[in-house]
Structures are given as structure tokens and as C-alpha cells.
Backbone as a printed PyTorch tensor [residue, N CA C, xyz], in Angstrom:
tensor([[[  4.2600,  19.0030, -28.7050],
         [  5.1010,  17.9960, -29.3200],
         [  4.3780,  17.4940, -30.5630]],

        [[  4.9510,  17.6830, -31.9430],
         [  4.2930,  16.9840, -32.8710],
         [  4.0760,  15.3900, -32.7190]],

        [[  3.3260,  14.8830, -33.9490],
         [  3.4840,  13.9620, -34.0740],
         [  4.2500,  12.9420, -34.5600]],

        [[  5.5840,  13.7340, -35.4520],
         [  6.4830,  12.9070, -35.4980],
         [  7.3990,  12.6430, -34.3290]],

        [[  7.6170,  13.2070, -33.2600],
         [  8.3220,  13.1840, -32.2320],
         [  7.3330,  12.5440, -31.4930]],

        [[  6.6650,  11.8310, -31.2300],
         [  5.4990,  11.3410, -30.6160],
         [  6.0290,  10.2780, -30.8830]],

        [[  6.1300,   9.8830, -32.3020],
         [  6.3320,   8.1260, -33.1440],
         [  7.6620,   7.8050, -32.5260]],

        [[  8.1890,   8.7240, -32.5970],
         [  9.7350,   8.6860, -32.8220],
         [ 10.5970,   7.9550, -31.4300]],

        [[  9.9360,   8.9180, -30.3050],
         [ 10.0740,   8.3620, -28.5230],
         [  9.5910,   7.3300, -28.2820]],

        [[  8.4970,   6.7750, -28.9710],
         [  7.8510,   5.7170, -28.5430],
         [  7.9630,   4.1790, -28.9980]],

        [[  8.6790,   3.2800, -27.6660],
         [  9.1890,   2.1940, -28.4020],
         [  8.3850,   1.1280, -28.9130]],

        [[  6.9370,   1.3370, -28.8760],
         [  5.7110,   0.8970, -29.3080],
         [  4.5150,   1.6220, -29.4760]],

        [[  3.2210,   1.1710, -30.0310],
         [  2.4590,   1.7190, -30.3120],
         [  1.6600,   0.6860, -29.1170]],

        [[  0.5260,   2.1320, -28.7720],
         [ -0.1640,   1.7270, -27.4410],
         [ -1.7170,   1.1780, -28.1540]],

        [[ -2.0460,   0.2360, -27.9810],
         [ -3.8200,  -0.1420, -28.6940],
         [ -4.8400,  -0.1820, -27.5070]],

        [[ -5.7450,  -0.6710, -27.8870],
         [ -7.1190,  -0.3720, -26.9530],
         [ -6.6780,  -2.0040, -26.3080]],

        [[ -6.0730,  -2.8220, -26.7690],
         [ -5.7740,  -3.7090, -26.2790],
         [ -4.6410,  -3.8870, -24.9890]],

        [[ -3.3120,  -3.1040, -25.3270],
         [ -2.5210,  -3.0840, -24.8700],
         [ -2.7320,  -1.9510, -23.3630]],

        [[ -3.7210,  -0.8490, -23.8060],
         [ -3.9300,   0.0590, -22.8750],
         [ -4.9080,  -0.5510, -21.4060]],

        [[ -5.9750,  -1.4310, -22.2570],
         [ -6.8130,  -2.2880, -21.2410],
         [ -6.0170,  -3.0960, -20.4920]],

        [[ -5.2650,  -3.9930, -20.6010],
         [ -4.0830,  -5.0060, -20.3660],
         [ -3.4640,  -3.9750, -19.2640]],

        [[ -2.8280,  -2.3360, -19.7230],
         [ -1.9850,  -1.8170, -18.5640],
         [ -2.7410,  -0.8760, -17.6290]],

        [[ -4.3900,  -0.8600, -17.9540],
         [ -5.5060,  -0.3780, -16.9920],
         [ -5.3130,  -1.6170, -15.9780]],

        [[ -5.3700,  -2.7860, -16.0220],
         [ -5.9890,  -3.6650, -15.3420],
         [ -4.6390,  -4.0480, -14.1030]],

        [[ -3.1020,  -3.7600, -14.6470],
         [ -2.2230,  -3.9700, -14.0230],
         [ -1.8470,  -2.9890, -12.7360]],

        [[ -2.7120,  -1.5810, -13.2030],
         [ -2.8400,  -0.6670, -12.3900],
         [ -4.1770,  -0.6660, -11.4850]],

        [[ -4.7750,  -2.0530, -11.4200],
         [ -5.7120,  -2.2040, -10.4340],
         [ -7.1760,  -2.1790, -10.7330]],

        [[ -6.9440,  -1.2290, -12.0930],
         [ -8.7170,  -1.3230, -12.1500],
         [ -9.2950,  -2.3910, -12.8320]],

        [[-10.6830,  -2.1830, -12.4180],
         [-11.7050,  -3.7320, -12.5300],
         [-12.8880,  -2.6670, -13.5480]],

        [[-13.5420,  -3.9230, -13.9930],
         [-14.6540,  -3.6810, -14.9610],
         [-15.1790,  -2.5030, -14.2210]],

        [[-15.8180,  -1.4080, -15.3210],
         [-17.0580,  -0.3870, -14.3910],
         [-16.4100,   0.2780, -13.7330]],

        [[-15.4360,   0.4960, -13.1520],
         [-14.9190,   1.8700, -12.6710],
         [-14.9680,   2.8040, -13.1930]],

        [[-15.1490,   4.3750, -12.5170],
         [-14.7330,   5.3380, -13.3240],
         [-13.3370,   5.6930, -12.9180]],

        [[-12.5640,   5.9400, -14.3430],
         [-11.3800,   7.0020, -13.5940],
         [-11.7650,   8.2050, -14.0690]],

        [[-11.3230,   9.0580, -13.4800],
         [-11.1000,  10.6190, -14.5540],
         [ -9.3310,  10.5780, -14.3860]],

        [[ -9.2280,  11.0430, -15.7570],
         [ -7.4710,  11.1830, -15.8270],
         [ -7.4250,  12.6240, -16.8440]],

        [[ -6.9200,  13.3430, -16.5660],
         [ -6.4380,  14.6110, -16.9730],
         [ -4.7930,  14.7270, -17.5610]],

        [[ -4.5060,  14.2350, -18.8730],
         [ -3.0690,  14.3180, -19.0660],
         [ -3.2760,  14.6210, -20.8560]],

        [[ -2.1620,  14.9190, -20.9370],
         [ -1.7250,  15.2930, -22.4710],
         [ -1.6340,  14.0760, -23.4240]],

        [[ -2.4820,  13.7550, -24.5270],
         [ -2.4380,  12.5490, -24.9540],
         [ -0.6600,  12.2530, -25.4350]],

        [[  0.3170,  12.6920, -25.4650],
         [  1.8410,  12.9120, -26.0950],
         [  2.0260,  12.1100, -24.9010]],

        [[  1.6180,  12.6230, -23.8120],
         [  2.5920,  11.8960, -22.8690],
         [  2.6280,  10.0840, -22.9440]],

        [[  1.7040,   9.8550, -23.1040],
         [  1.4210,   7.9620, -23.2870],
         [  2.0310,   7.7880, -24.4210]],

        [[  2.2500,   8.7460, -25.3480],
         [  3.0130,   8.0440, -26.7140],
         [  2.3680,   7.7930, -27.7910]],

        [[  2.7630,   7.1800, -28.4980],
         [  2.1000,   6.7680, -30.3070],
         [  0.6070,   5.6720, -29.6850]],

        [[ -0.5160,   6.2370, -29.5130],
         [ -1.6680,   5.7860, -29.0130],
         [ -2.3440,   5.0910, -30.6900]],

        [[ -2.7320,   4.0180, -31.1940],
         [ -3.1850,   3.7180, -32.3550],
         [ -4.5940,   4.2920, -31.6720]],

        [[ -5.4780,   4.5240, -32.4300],
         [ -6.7570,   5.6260, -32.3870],
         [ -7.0670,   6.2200, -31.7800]],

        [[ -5.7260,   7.0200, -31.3940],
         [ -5.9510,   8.3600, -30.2540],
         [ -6.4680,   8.3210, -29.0840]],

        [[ -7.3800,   9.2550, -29.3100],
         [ -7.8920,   9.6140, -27.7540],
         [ -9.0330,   8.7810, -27.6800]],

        [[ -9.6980,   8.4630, -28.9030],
         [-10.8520,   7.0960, -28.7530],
         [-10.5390,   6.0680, -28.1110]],

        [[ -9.4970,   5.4070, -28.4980],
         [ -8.4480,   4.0270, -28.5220],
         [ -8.3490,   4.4510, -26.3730]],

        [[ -8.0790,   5.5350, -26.1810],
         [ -8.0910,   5.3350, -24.4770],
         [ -8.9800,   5.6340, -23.5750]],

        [[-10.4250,   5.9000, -24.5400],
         [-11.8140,   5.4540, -24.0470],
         [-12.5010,   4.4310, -23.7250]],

        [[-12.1550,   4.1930, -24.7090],
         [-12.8650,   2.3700, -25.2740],
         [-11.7690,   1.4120, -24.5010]],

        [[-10.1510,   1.9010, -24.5680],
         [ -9.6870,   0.7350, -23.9970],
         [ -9.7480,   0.6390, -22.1960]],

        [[-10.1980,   1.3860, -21.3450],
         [-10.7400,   2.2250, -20.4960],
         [-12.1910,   0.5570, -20.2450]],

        [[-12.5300,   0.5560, -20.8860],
         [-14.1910,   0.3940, -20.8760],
         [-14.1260,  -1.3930, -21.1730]],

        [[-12.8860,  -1.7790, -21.7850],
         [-12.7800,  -3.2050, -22.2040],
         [-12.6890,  -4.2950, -20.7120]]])
């Protein structure tokens, strides 16, 4: 899936902010590890990619 069809489906843009916020609703706490294996397209218009769901991971 390009990236204009990426922008296009997505009714927002996901941040390290917004991603931490929907880590935490799904249970996890500081210091966990997850491993997650998925296609970055599938989450949508991610603002700094695949960094942005490292770091927001880690917030």
C-alpha cells in the first residue's frame, strides 16, 4: 500500500503521543516488553514512522 493511500484511510495521524496514550489503554505499564510483528500501513499515517512506535512504546 503506498503512501498516499496510507494518508488517505486514515482519519488521523498517529504520534508518539497518541500511540503511548493507546499503548497504555491496552494495558501496558512502564518497562514492558512487547514484541509486535505487523505492517507499519496497517496502524495508518504514523507521524515518524516506525521510530514514532518505538519511542512511543517506551514513553
Amino acid at each position: 500500500m503506498g503512501v498516499k493511500n496510507v494518508v488517505q484511510k486514515t482519519t488521523h495521524p498517529l504520534t508518539v503521543d497518541s500511540l503511548a496514550q493507546q499503548f497504555g489503554t491496552c494495558g501496558l505499564q512502564s518497562g514492558q516488553t512487547v514484541i509486535v510483528h505487523s505492517s507499519l500501513s496497517t496502524l495508518g499515517w504514523v507521524v515518524g514512522g516506525p521510530v514514532a512506535v518505538i519511542v512511543g512504546q517506551a514513553v
